[in-house]
C-alpha positions as CSV (number, residue, x, y, z in Angstrom):
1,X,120.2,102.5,63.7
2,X,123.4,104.3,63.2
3,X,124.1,103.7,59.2
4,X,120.9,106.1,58.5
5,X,122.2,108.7,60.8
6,X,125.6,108.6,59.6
7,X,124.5,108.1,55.2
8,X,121.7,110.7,56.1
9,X,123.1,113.6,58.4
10,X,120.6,116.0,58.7
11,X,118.1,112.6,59.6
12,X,120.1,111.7,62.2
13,X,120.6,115.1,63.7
14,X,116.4,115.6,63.7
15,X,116.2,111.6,65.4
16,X,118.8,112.7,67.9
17,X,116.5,115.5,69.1
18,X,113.3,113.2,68.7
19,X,115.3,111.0,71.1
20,X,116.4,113.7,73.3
21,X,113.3,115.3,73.5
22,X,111.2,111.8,73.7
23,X,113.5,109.0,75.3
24,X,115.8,107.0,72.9
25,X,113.3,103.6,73.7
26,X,110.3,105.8,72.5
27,X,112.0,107.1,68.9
28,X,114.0,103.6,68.7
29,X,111.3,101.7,68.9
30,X,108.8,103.9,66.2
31,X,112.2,103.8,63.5
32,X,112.2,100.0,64.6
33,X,108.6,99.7,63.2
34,X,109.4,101.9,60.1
35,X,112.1,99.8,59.3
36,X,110.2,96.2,59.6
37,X,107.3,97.8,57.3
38,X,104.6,99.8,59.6
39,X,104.2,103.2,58.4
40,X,104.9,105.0,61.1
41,X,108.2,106.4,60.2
42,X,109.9,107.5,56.9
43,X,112.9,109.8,55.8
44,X,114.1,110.8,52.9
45,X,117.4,112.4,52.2
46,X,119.8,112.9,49.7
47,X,117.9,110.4,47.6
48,X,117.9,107.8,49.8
49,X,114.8,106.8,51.7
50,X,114.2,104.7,55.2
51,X,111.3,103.3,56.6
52,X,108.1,102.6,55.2
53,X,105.8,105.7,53.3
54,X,102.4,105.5,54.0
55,X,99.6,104.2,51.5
56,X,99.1,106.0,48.6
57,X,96.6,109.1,49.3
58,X,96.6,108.8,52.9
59,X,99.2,111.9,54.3
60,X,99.3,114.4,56.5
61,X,99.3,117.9,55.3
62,X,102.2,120.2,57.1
63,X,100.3,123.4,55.8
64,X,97.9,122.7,58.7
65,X,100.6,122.9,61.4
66,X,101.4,126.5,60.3
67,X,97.8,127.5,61.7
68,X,98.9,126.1,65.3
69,X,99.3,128.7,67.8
70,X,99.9,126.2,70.4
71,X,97.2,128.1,73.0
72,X,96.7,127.0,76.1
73,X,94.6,124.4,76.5
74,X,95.0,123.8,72.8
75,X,95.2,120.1,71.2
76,X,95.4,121.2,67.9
77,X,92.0,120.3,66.9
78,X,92.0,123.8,65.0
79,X,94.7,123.0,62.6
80,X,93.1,123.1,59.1
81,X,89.7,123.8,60.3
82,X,89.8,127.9,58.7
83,X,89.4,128.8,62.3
84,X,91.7,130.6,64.6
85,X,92.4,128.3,67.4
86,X,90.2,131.1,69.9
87,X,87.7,131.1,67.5
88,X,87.7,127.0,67.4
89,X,87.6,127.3,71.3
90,X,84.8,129.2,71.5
91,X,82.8,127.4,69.5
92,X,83.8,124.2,71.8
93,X,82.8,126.3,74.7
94,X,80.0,127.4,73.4
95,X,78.3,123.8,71.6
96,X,80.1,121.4,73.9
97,X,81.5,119.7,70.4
98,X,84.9,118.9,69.1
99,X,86.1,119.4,65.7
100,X,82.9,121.0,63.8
């Protein structure tokens, strides 16, 4: 795992903390998977891309993770609904269902 870290700096540096922050086995094992094909892990840097992208039109849209507050109690089921995440909450509380 150490020639992307080393031809892709700022890659490595964000893995590092990934492994730091999740256990080396965890974040090893997801670039492991990238690597063979599963599209669970990409980077791209300096031109130079590793892992697998996902399937054209499937993505995840970072705007969304602006929104996040990260309340209490929150599991991000707010993120790119239009609703505060208290607002979201309430309306859980209030109809007993998720992500409406």
């Amino acid at each position: 795992m150490n020639k992307p870290a080393t031809s892709m700096p700022e890659t490595g540096a964000s893995v590092d903390a990934l492994r730091e922050a999740f256990g080396t086995d965890e974040i090893n094992a997801i670039v492991r998977r990238g690597r063979a094909g599963e599209a669970v892990f990409l980077a791209r840097e300096a031109g130079r891309e590793f892992g697998t992208p996902l399937p054209a039109g499937w993505g995840w849209d970072s705007a969304g993770a602006r929104e996040r507050h990260f309340c209490t109690g929150c599991h991000g089921e707010c993120v790119q609904t239009g609703a505060r995440c208290s607002e979201h909450c309430a309306r859980v509380n209030a109809t007993g269902k998720r992500n409406t």
